[in-house]
DOSERO-886477 format. One line per field, with one value per residue (C-alpha): residue number from 1; residue in three letters; z, x, y. Coordinates in nm, 3 decimals. Each point is the difference from the previous one (the first is absolute). Example, Ala and Ser with C-alpha at 12.3 -4.5 7.8 and 13.67 -1.06 7.14 Angstrom:
<sites>
i = [1|2]
aa = [ALA|SER]
c3 = [0.780|-0.066]
c1 = [1.230|0.137]
c2 = [-0.450|0.344]
</sites>
This chain:
<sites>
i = [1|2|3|4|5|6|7|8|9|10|11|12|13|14|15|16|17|18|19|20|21|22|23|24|25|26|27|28|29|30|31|32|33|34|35|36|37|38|39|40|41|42|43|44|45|46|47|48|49|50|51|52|53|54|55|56|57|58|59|60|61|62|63|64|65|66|67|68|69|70|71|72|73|74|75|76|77|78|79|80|81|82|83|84|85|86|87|88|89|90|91|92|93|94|95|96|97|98|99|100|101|102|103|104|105|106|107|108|109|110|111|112|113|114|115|116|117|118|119|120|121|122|123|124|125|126|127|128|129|130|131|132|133|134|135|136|137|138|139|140|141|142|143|144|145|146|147|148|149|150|151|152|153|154|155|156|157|158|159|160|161|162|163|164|165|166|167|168|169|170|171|172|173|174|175|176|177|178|179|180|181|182|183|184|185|186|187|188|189|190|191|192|193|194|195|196|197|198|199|200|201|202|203|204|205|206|207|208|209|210|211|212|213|214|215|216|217|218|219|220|221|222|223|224|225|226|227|228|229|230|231|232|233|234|235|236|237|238|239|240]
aa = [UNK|UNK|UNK|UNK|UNK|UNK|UNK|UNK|UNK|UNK|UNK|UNK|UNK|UNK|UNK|UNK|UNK|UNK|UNK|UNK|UNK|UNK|UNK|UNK|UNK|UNK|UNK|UNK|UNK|UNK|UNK|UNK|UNK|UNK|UNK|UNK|UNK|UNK|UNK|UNK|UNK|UNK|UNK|UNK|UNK|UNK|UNK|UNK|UNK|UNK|UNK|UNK|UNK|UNK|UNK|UNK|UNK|UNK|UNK|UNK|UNK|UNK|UNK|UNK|UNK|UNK|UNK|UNK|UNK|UNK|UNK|UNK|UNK|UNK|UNK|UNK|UNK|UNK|UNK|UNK|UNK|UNK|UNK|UNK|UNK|UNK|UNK|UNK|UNK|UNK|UNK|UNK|UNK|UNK|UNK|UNK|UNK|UNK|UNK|UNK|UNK|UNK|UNK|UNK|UNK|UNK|UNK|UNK|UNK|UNK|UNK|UNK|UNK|UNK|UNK|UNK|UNK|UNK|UNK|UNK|UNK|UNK|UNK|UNK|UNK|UNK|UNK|UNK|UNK|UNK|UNK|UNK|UNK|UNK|UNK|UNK|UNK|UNK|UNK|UNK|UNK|UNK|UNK|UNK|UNK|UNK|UNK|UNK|UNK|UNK|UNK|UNK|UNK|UNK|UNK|UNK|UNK|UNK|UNK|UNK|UNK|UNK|UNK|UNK|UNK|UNK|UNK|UNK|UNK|UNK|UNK|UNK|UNK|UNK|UNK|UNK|UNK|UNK|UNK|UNK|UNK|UNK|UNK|UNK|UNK|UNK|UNK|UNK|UNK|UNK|UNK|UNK|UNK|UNK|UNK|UNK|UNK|UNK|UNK|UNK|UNK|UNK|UNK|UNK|UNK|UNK|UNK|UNK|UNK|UNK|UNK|UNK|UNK|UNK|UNK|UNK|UNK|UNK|UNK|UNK|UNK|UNK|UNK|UNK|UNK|UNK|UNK|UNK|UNK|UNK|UNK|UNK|UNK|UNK|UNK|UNK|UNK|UNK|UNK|UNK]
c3 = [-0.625|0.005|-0.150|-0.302|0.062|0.040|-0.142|-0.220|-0.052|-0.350|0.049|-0.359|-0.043|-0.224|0.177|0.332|0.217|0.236|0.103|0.017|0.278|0.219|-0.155|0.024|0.352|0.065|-0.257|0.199|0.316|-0.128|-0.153|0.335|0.085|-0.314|-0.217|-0.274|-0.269|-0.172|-0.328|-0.169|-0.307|-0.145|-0.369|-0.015|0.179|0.059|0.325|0.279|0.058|-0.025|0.307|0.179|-0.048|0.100|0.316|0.165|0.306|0.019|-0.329|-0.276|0.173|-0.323|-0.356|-0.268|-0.390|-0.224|-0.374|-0.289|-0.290|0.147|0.169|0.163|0.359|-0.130|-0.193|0.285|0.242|-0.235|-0.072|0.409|0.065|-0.189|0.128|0.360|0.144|0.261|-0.018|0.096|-0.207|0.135|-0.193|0.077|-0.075|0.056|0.069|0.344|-0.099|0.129|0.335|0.030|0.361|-0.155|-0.175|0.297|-0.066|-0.381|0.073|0.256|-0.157|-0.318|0.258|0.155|-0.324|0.039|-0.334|-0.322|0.004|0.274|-0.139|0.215|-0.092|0.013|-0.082|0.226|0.396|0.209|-0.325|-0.127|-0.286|0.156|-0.063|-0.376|-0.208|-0.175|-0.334|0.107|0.199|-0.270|-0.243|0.231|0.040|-0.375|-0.089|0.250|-0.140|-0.313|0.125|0.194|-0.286|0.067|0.331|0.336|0.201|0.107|-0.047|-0.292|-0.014|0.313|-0.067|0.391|0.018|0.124|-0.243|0.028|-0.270|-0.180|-0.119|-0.242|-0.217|-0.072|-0.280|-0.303|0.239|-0.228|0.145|-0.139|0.225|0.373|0.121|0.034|0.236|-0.195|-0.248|0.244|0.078|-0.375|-0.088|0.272|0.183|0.388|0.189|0.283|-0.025|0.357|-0.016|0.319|0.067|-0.041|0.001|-0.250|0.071|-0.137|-0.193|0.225|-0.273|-0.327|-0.276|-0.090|-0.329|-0.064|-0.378|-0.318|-0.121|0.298|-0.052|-0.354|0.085|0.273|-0.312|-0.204|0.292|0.051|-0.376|-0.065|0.347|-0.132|-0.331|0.224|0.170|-0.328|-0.121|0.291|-0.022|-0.356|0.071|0.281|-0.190|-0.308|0.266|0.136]
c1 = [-0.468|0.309|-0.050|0.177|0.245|-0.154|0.289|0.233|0.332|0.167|0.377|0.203|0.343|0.259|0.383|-0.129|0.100|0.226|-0.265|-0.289|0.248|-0.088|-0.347|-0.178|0.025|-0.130|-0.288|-0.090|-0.017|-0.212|-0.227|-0.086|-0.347|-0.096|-0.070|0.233|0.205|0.320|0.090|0.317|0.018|0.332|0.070|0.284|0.275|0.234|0.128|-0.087|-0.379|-0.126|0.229|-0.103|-0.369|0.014|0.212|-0.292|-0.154|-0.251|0.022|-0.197|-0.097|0.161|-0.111|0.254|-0.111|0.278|-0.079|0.236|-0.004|-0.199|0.106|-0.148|-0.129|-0.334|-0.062|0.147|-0.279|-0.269|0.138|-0.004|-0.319|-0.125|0.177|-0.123|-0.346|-0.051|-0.274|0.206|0.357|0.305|0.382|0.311|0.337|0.235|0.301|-0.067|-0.107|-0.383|-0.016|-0.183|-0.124|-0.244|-0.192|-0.288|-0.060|-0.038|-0.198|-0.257|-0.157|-0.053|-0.165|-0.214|-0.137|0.114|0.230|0.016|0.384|0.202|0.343|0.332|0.113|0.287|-0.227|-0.228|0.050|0.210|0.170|0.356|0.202|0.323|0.318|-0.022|0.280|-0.089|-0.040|-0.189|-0.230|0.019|-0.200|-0.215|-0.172|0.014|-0.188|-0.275|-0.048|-0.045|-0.223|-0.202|-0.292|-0.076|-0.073|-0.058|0.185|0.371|0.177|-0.056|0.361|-0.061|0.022|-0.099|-0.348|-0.309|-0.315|-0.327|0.037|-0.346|0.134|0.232|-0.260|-0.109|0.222|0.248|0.318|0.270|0.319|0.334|0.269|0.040|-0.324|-0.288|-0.219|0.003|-0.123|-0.319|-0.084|0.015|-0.198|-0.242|-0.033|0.004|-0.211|0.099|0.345|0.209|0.299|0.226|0.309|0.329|0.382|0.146|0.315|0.357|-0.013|0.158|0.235|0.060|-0.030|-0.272|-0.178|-0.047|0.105|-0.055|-0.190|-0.212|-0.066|-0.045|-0.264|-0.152|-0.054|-0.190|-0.208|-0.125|-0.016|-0.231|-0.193|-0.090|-0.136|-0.199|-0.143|-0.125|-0.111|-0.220|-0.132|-0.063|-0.238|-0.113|-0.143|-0.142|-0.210|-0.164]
c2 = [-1.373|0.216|0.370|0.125|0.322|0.324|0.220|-0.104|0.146|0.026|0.088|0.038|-0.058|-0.017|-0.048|0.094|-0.343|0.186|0.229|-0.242|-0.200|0.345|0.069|-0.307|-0.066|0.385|-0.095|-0.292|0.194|0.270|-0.224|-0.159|0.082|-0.100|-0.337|0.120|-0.174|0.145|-0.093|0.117|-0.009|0.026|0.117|-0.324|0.161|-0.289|0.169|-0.289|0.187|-0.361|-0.105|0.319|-0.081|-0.367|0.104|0.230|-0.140|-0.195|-0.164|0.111|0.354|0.162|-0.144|0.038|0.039|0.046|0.139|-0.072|0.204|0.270|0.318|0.333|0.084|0.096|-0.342|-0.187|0.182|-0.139|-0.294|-0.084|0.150|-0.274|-0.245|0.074|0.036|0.260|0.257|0.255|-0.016|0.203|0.070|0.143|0.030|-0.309|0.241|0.106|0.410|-0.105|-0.073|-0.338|0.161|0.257|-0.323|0.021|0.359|-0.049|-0.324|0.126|0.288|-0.248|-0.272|0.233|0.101|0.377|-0.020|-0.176|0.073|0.110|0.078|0.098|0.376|0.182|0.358|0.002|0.107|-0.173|-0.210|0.061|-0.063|-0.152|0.064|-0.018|0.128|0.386|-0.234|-0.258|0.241|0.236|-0.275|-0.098|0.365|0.051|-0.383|0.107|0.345|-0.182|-0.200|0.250|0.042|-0.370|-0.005|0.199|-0.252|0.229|-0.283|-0.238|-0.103|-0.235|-0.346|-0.108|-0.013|-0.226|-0.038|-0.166|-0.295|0.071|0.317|-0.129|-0.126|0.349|0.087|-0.211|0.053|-0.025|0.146|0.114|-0.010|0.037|0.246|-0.248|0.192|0.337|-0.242|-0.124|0.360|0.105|-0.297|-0.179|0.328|-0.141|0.217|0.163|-0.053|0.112|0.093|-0.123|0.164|-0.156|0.082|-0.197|-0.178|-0.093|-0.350|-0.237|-0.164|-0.035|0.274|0.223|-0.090|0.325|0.104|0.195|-0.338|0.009|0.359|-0.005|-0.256|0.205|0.261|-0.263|-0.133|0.413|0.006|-0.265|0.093|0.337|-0.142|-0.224|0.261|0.208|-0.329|-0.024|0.370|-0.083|-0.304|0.181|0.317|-0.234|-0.226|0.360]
</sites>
């Protein structure tokens, strides 16, 4: 009887075709060793993703899941971890800025049991920021001092990561915009969490989606996470 996958890979995108022609084939390498799927799931970008998708070889390596009337990274993450069926569930960025080669070293520690969540950082030794522009690196410090009460993790902006499946049950993820695992570690608490250095990389087409409505969502998301949190003290101290 054939086995199911043991990772599955959740890659959003919205407009990203060009650099899934590049990534995908690098994905497919990486995920070698390992009985992986990779579903895309595309927020209806109209940009010939489908035709990239169906030309991967072999056929059917890459599954394709297009949503209509639906849009935002961290919903798409859900959505496609439960359309897959891995234990262990892995994302990143369809715009080439995380290396698809690091994969095994987020995967491993979460197969051998020695993390929950093992996300790619730019903060910790040996990781990098790129070559961001001041601006762009300039928000990124700023949303993860605001989101530095939440969690110990250095950086909760990271949106490449590799997660034990079960822990997603732990808590009513409902995300707000693009930053789906500071969501998980606000939430469902993954425990320990290792953070493995990365250097994060220039998108490999396309534009960045990056924008005052993305941050101004970013500021919700925290918003709402921080009420969540003295929610939880709250039912916390009355159950004592």
């Amino acid at each position: 009887m054939e086995r199911g996958p043991e990772v599955s890979v959740v890659l959003p995108t919205l407009r990203e075709a060009e650099s899934l022609r590049t990534l995908l084939p690098r994905l497919v390498a990486a995920l070698r060793p390992y009985r992986a799927e990779i579903l895309v799931v595309d927020d209806d970008s109209r940009d010939g993703t489908e035709g990239v998708v169906a030309g991967i070889d072999p056929p059917g390596t890459v599954r394709l899941y297009v949503r209509t009337g639906t849009r935002g990274l961290a919903s798409a993450v859900l959505e496609g971890a439960a359309r897959t069926t891995g234990p262990i569930l892995a994302v990143l960025d369809a715009d080439g800025s995380h290396p698809p080669e690091l994969l095994p070293a987020l995967l491993e520690p979460v197969r051998r049991g020695d993390a929950e969540l093992a996300l790619a950082s730019r903060h910790v030794p040996g990781g990098a920021p790129g070559d961001m522009s001041r601006t762009r690196l300039w928000i990124s410090r700023s949303a993860a001092l605001l989101a530095r009460p939440l969690t110990p993790v250095k950086d909760p902006m990271s949106g490449f990561f590799a997660i034990r499946r079960s822990v997603l049950a732990r808590g009513p993820l409902q995300p707000l915009g693009y930053k789906i695992a500071l969501e998980i570690l606000v939430k469902c608490r993954p425990e320990p969490v290792v953070e493995v250095p990365f250097r994060f990389e220039e998108r490999i087409a396309g534009e960045s989606k990056l924008g005052s409505l993305v941050i101004g969502s970013y500021l919700r998301h925290v918003a709402r996470l921080y009420a969540y949190r003295v929610a939880s003290w709250g039912r916390a101290s009355r159950t004592r």
